[in-house]
C-alpha positions in Angstrom: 0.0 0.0 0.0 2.6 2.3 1.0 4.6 1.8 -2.1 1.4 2.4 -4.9 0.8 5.7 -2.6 4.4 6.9 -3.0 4.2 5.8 -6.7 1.2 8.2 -6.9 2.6 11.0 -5.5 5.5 10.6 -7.4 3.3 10.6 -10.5 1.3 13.6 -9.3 4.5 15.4 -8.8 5.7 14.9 -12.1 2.0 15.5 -13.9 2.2 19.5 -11.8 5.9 19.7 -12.6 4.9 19.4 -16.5 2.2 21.4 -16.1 4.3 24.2 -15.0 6.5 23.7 -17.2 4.3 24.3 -20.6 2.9 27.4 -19.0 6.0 29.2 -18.5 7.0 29.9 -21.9 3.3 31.2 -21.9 3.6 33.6 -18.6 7.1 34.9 -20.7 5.3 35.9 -23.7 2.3 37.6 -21.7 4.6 39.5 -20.3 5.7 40.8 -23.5 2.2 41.8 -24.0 1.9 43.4 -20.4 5.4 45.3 -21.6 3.5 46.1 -25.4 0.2 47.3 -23.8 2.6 49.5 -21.5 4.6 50.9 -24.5 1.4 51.8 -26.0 -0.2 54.0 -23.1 3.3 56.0 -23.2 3.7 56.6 -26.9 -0.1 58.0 -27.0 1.1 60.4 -24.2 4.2 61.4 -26.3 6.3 59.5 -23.7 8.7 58.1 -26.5 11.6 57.5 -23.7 9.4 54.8 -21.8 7.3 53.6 -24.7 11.0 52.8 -26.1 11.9 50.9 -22.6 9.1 48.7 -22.6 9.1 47.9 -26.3 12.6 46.6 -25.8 12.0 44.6 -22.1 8.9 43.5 -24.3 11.2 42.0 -27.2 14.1 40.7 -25.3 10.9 38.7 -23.3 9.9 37.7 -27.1 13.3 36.1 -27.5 13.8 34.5 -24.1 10.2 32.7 -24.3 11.2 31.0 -27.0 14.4 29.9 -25.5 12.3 28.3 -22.5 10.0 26.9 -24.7 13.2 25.2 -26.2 15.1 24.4 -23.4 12.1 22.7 -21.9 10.7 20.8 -25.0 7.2 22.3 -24.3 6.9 23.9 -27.9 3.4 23.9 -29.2 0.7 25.5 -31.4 -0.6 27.9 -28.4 2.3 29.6 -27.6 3.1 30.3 -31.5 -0.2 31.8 -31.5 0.5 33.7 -28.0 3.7 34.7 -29.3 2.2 36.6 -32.7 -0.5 38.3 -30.4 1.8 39.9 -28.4 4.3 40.8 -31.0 1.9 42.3 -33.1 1.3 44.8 -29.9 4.8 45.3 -28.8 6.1 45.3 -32.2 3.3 46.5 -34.5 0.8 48.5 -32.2 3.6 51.0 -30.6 5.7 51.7 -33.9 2.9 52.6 -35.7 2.1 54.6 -33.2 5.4 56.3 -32.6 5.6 56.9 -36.8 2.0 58.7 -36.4 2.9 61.2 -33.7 6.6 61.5 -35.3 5.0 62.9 -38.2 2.2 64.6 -36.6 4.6 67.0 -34.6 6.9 67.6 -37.4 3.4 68.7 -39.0 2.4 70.8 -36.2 5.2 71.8 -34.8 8.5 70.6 -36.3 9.3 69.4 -32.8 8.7 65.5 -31.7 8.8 66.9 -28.3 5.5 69.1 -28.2 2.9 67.3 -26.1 -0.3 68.9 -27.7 -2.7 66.9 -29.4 -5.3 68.4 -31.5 -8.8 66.8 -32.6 -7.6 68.1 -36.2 -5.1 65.5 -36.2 -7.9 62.9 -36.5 -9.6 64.9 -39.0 -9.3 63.4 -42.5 -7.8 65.9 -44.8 -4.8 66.9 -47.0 -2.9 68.1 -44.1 -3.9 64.5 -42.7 -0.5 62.6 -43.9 0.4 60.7 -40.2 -2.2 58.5 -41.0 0.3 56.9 -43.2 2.5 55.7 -39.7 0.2 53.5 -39.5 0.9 51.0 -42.6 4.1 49.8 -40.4 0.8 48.4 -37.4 -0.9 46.8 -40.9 2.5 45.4 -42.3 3.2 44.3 -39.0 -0.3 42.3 -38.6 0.3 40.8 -42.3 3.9 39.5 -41.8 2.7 37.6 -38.2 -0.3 36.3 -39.6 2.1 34.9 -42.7 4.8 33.9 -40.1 2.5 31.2 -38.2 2.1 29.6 -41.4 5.3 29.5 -43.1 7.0 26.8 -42.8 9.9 28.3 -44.6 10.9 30.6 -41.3 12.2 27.9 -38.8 15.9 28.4 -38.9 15.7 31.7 -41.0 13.5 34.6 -42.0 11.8 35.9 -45.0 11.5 39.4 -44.6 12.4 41.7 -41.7 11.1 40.4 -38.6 8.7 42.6 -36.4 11.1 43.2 -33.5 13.8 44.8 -35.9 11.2 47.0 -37.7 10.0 48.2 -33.9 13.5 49.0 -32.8 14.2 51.1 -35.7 11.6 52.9 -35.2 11.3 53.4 -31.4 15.1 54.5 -32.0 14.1 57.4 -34.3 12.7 60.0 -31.3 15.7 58.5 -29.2 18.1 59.6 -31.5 16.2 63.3 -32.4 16.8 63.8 -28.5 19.7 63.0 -28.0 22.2 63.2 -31.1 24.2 66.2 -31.5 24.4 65.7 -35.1 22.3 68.3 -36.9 21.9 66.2 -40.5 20.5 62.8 -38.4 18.2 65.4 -36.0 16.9 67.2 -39.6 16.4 64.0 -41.6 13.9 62.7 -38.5 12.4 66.2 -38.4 11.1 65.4 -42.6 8.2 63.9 -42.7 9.4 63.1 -46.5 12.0 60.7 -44.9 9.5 59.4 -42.2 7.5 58.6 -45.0 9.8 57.2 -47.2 10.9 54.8 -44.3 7.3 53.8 -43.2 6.6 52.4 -46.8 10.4 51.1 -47.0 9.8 49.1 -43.3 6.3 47.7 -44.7 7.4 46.9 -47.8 10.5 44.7 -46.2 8.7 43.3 -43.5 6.5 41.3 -46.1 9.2 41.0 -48.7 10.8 37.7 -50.1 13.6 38.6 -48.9 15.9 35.8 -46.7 17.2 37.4 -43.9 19.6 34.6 -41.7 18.6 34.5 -38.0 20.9 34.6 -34.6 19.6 30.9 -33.6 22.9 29.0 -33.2 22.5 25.3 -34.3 26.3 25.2 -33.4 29.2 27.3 -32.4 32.1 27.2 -35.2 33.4 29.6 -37.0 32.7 28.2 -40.1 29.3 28.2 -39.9 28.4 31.3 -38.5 31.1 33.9 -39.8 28.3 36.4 -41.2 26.7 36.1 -37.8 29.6 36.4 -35.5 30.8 39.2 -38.0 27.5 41.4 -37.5 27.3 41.0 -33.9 31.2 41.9 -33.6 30.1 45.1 -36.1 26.8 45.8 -33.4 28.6 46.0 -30.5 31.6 48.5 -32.0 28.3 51.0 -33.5 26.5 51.1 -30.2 30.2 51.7 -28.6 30.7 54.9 -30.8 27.3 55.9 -32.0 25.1 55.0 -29.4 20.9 55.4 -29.9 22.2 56.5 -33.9 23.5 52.6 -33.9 20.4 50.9 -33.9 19.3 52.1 -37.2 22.9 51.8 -39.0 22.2 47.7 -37.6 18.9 47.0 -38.7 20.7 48.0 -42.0 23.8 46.5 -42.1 21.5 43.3 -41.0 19.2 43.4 -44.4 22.5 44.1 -46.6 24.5 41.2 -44.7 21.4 39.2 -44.7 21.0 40.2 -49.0 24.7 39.5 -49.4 25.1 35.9 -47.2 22.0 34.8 -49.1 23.5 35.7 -52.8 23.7 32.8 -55.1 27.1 32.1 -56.3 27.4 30.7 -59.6 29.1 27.5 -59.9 32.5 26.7 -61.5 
C-alpha cells in the first residue's frame, strides 16, 4: 500500500511539474504583452523614452520565451499563436504609433517633443499625412499572420522580422533627443524621410527577402562567420554611435542578410 501511494505522489509530482513547465513559456510571452500594452499608453502620451523601454524589455521577453519553450521541449501550437499576439502589440501596435505622432509634430510643430494633441489631427484631410504611420501596425499584422504559417521561417526569416522593424523605429525619437548631429536630428524632423521609411519598413517586413537569423544550431566559426561578424560590427556602433547605432544595424542586418544569401554561380 505504501509503495502504490508513493508511486502516486511521485506521479502527481511529475504531472504538476509538467504542467508548469508548458505554462512558462506562456507567462514569458504575456509579459511581453503586459510590456507592449505598456509601451502603448506612453507613446499616445508622447512618452517616447518609456514607450521605447518597454518595447525593448517587451522583445528581449519575445526572444527568451522561445528559449524556455526550447530548453524545456514544451513547444506547441498555443504559444506560436500567443507569441504573434503579443508581437503584433509590442512590435506593430507601438511603432505605428510612434511613426503617427513622429510625423504629426513635425506637422504641427516641427518638434517630436510638443505634447499637444489636437482633434484636427484625427480629422481626414490633405494636411492628414500621419495617418500613413500606420501601414508599419498593418505590415506588421500581415507578416505575423504569414509567419504562423510559413514553414519556410524555422531556422531563418523571410522578410524583416517585427522586432527589428520596432526597434528602428522606437530609436528614431531616441536619437532626435539625444544626437548632437544636426543632418541625423533634420532628416527625423522630414516627414518626406518618415514617410519614405514607413513604406520602405512595410514593404520589407513582407518582402521575399531571406534574412539569416541569430539561432545557433552550433558554435564554429565556419558556420556562423556572417553572424559572429554582425554581432562583432553591433557592439563596436552602439560603442561609438550609441541610440544612432540601432538604425545603422537594422541596416547592415538586411544588406548582410541580402549579401550571405547571394547565389554564387558554380565553376
Amino acid at each position: 500500500m505504501k509503495t502504490s501511494k508513493i508511486g502516486f505522489l511521485i506521479f502527481a509530482v511529475q504531472l504538476i511539474d509538467m504542467t508548469l513547465k508548458k505554462h512558462i513559456p506562456n507567462l514569458i510571452t504575456l509579459g511581453n504583452l503586459l510590456c507592449g500594452t505598456i509601451a502603448t499608453i506612453f507613446a499616445v502620451q508622447n512618452n517616447f523614452v518609456a514607450a521605447g523601454l518597454f518595447v525593448l524589455i517587451g522583445i528581449l521577453l519575445d526572444f527568451f520565451d522561445g528559449f524556455a519553450a526550447r530548453l524545456l521541449n514544451v513547444s506547441g501550437e498555443l504559444g506560436k499563436q500567443l507569441d504573434s499576439l503579443a508581437d503584433m502589440v509590442t512590435s506593430g501596435v507601438v511603432p505605428g504609433i510612434i511613426m503617427f505622432y513622429l510625423i504629426a509634430n513635425n506637422s504641427n510643430s516641427g518638434s517630436f517633443a510638443e505634447n499637444t494633441v489636437t482633434n484636427d489631427w484625427f480629422t481626414f484631410n490633405s494636411s492628414s499625412i500621419q495617418i500613413i504611420g500606420l501601414l508599419l501596425t498593418l505590415g506588421a499584422c500581415y507578416r505575423l499572420a504569414k509567419f504562423n504559417i510559413d514553414t519556410r521561417q524555422t531556422d531563418s526569416f523571410i522578410g524583416l522580422p517585427t522586432p527589428a522593424m520596432s526597434l528602428f523605429v522606437i530609436s528614431l525619437p531616441l536619437i532626435q533627443e539625444h544626437t548632437t548631429i544636426i543632418m541625423v536630428q533634420n532628416l527625423i524632423s522630414n516627414n518626406y524621410f518618415l514617410i519614405g521609411i514607413t513604406f520602405l519598413l512595410t514593404y520589407l517586413m513582407n518582402a521575399e527577402i531571406p534574412l539569416f537569423s541569430l539561432k545557433f544550431k552550433d558554435y564554429t566559426l565556419k558556420n556562423n562567420l556572417v553572424k559572429y561578424i554582425f554581432i562583432l560590427a553591433s557592439f563596436l556602433l552602439v560603442f561609438f554611435l550609441k541610440y544612432v547605432s540601432i538604425p545603422l544595424i537594422i541596416t547592415l542586418y538586411v544588406v548582410m542578410s541580402l549579401f550571405s544569401n547571394k547565389p554564387t554561380a558554380n565553376k
